[in-house]
Rosetta silent file (secondary structure, phi, psi, omega in degrees, C-alpha in Angstrom):
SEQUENCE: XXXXXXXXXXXXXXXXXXXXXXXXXXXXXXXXXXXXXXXXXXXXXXXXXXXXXXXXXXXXXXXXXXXXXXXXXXXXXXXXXXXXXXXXXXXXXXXXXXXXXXXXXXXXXXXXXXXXXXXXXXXXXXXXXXXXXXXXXXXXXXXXX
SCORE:     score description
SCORE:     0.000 S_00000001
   1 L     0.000  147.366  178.857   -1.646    9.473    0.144 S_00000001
   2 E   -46.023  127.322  166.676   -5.106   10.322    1.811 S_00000001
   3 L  -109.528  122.586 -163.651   -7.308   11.556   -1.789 S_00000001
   4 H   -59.881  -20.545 -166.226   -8.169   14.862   -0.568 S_00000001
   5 H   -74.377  -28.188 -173.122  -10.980   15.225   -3.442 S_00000001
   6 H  -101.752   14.621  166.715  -13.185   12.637   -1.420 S_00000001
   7 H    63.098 -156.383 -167.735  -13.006   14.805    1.818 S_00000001
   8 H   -69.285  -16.983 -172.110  -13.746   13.883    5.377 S_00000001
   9 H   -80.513    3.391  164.519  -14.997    9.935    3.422 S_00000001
  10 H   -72.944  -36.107 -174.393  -11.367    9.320    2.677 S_00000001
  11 H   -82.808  -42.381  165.448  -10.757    8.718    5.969 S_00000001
  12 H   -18.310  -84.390 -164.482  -13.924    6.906    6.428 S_00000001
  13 L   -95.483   15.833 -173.895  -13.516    4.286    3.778 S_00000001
  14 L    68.897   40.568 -172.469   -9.754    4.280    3.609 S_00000001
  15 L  -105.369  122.550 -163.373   -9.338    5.881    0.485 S_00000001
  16 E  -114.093  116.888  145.051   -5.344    5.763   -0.718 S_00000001
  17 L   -80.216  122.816  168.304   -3.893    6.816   -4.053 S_00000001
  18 L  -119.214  169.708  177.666   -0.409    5.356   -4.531 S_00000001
  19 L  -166.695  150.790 -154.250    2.132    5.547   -7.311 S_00000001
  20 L   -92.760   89.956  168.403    5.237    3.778   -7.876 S_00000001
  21 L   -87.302  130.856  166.954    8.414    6.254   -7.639 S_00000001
  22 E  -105.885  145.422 -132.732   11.650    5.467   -9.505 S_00000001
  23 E  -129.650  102.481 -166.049   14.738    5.910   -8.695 S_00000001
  24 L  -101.094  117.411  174.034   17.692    5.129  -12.105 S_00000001
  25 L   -84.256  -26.683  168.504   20.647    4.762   -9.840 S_00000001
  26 L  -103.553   32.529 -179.474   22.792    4.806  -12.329 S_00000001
  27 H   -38.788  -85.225 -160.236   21.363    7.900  -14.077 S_00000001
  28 H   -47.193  -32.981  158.156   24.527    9.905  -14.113 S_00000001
  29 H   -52.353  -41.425 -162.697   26.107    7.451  -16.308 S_00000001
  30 H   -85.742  -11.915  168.526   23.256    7.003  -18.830 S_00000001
  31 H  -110.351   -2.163  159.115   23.757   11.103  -19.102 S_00000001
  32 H   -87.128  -45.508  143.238   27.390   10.887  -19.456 S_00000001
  33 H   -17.112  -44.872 -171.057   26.774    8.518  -22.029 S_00000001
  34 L    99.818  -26.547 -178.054   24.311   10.159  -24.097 S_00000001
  35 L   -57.561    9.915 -165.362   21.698    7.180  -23.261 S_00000001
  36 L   179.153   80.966 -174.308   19.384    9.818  -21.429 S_00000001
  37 L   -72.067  -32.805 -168.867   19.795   13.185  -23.827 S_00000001
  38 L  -127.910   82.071 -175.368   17.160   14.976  -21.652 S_00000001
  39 L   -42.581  -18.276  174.820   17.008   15.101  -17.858 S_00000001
  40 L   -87.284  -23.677  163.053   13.926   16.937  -17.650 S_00000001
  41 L   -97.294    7.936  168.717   12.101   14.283  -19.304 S_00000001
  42 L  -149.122   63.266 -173.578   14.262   11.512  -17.523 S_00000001
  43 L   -53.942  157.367  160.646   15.026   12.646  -14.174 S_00000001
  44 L   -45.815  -44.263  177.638   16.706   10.588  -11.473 S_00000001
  45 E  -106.650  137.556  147.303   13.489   10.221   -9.641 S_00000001
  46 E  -175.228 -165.854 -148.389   10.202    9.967  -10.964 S_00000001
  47 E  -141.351  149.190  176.143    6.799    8.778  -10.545 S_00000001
  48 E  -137.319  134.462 -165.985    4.292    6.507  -12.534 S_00000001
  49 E  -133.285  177.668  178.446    0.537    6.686  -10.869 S_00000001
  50 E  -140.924  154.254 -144.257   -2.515    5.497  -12.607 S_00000001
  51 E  -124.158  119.088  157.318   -5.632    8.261  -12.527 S_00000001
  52 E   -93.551  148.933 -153.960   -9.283    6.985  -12.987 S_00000001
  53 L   -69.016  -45.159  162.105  -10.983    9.063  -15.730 S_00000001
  54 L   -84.937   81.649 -170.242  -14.587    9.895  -13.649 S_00000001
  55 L  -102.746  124.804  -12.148  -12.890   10.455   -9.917 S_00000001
  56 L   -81.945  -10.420 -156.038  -15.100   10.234   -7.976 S_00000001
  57 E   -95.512  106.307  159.535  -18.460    9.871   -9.452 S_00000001
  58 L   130.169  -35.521 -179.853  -18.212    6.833  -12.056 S_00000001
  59 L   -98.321  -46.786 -166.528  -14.693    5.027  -10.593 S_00000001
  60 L  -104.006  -32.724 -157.588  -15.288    4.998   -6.581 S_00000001
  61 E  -144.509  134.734 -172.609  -18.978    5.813   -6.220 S_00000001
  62 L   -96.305  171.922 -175.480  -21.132    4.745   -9.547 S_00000001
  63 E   -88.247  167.418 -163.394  -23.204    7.356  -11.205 S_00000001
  64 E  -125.072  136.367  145.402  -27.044    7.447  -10.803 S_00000001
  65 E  -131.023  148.759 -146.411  -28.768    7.804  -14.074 S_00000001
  66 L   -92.763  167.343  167.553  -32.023    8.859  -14.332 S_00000001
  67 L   -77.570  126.567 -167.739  -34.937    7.663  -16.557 S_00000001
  68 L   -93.321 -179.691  167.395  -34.707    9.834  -20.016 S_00000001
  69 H   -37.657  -69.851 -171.135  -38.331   10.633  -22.028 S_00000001
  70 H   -44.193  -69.231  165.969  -37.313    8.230  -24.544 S_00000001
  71 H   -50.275  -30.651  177.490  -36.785    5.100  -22.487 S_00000001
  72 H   -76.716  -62.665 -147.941  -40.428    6.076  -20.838 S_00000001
  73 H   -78.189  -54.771  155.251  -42.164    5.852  -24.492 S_00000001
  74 H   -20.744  -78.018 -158.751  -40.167    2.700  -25.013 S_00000001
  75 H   -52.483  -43.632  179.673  -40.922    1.249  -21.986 S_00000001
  76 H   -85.238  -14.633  164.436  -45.221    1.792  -22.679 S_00000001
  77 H   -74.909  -29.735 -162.796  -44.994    1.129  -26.059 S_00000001
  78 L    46.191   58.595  150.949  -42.841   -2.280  -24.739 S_00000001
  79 L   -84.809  110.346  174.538  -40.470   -1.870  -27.517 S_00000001
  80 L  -130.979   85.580  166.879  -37.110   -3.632  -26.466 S_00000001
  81 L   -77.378  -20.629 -161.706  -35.288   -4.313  -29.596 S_00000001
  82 L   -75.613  108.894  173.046  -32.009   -3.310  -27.914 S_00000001
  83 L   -72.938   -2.901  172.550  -29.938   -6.273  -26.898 S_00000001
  84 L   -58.268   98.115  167.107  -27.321   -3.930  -25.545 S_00000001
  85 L   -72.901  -17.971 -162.790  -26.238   -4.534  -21.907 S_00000001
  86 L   -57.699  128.934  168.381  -23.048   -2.206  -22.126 S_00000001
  87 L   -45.864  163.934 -162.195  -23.990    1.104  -20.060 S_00000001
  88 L  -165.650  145.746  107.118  -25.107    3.946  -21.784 S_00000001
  89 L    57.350  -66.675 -172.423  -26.417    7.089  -21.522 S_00000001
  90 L   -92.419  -33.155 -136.091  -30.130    6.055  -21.806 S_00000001
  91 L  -103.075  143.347  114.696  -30.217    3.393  -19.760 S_00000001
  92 L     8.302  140.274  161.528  -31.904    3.540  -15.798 S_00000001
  93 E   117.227 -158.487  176.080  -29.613    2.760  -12.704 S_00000001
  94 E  -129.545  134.192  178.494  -26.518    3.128  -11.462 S_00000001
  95 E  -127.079  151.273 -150.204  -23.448    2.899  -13.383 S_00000001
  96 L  -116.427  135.427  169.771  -20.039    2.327  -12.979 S_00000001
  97 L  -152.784   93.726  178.962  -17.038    3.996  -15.086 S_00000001
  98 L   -66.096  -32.181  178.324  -14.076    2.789  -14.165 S_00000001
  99 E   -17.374  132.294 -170.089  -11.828    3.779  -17.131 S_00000001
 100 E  -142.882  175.955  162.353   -8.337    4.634  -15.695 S_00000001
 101 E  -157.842  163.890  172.850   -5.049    5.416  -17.543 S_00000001
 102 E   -72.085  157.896  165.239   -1.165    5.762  -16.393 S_00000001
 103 E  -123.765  101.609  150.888    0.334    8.919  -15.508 S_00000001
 104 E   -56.443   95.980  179.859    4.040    9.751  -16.255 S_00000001
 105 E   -97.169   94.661 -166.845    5.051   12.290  -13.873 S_00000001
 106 L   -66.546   27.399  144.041    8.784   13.075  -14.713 S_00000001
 107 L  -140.647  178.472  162.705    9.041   14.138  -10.828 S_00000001
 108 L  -146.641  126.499  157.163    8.883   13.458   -7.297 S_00000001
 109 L   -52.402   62.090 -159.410    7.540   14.647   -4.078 S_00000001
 110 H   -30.156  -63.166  178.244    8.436   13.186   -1.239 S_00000001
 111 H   -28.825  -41.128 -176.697    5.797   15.732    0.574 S_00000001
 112 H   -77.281   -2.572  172.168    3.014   14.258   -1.300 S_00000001
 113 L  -106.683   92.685 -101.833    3.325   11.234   -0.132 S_00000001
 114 L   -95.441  -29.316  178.601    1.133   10.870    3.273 S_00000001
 115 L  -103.466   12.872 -169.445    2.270    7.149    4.091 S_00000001
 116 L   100.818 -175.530  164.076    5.731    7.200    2.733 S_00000001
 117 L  -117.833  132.791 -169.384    7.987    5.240    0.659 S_00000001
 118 L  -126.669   93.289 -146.307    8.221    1.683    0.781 S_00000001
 119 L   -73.833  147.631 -168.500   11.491    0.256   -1.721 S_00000001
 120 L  -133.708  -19.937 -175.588   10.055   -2.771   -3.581 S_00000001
 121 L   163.099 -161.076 -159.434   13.001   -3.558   -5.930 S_00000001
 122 L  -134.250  139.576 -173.927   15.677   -2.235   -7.947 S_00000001
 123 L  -135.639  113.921  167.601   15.273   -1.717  -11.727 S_00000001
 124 L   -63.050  141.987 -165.057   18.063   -1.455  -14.174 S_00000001
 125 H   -43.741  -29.325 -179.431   18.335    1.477  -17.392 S_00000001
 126 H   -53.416  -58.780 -141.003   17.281   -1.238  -19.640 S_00000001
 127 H   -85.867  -26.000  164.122   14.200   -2.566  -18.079 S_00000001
 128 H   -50.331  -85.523  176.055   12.921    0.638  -17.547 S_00000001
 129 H   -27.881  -30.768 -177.653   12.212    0.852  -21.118 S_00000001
 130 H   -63.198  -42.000 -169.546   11.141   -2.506  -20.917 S_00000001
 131 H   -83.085  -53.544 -152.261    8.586   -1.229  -18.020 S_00000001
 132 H   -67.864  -46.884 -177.331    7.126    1.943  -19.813 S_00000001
 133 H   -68.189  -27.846  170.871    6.128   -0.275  -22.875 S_00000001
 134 H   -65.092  -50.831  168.410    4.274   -2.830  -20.581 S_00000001
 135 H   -48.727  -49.524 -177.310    2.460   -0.023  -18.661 S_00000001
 136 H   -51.918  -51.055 -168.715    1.491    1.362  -22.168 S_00000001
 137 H   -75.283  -41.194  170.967    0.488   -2.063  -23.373 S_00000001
 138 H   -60.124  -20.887  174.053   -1.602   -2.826  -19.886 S_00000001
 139 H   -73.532  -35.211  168.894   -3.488    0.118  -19.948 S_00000001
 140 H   -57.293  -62.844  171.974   -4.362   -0.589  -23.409 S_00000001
 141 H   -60.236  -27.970 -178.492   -5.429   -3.832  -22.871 S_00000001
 142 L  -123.709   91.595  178.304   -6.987   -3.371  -19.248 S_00000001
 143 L   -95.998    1.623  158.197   -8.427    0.084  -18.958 S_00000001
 144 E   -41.987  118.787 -169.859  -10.428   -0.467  -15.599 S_00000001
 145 L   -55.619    0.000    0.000   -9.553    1.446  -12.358 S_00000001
């Protein structure tokens, strides 16, 4: 879908959010079973999207930060003890904050989705679990948008 929060420059620059809906075909078994106690938190359909934490200013467009007092007294004094490159606060420029995380959305909206559906595979009740801990563990390890 089109991300309406970026206006007429979505169309501009192409800017697409997508997210991966799933589809447990064999749901009603795993709820005659007992294997899937609560259908509202494990619907037939549902959606897993990933969100970056500053959208827009810091994930698509970096942030401008200004020179603070502090860094000016620094700078004329030429005190640079800091060996820190990680961004910061303090620091001059432009800066980027990318930080993203997953989103479980236990539904889905066909409507919201501006380009469609495109089927990619097939996933069996197992592997699902299998998939939720791997999203969990990539986000940990790779939190960049």
């Amino acid at each position: 879908q089109v991300i309406a929060s970026l206006g007429m420059m979505a169309e501009v620059v192409e800017a697409n959010h997508a997210g991966m809906v799933f589809k447990i075909t064999n749901h009603a078994e795993l709820v005659a079973s007992g294997e899937i106690a609560d259908v509202k938190l494990v619907p037939e359909e549902f959606t897993v999207e990933w969100y970056a934490a500053n959208f827009p200013f810091g994930a698509f467009l970096p942030r401008v930060v200004e020179p603070s007092e502090e860094e000016d007294n620094a700078a004329a004094s030429n005190d640079d003890d800091d060996d820190d490159d990680s961004p910061s606060v303090s620091k001059t420029g432009l800066r980027w904050e990318n930080e993203s995380w997953a989103y479980y959305n236990p539904t889905y909206n066909p409507a919201r989705w501006s380009k469609g559906r495109t089927l990619i595979g097939t996933v069996g009740g197992s592997a699902i679990r299998e998939y939720g801990q791997w999203v969990v563990d990539y986000c940990t390890n790779n939190p960049g948008y």
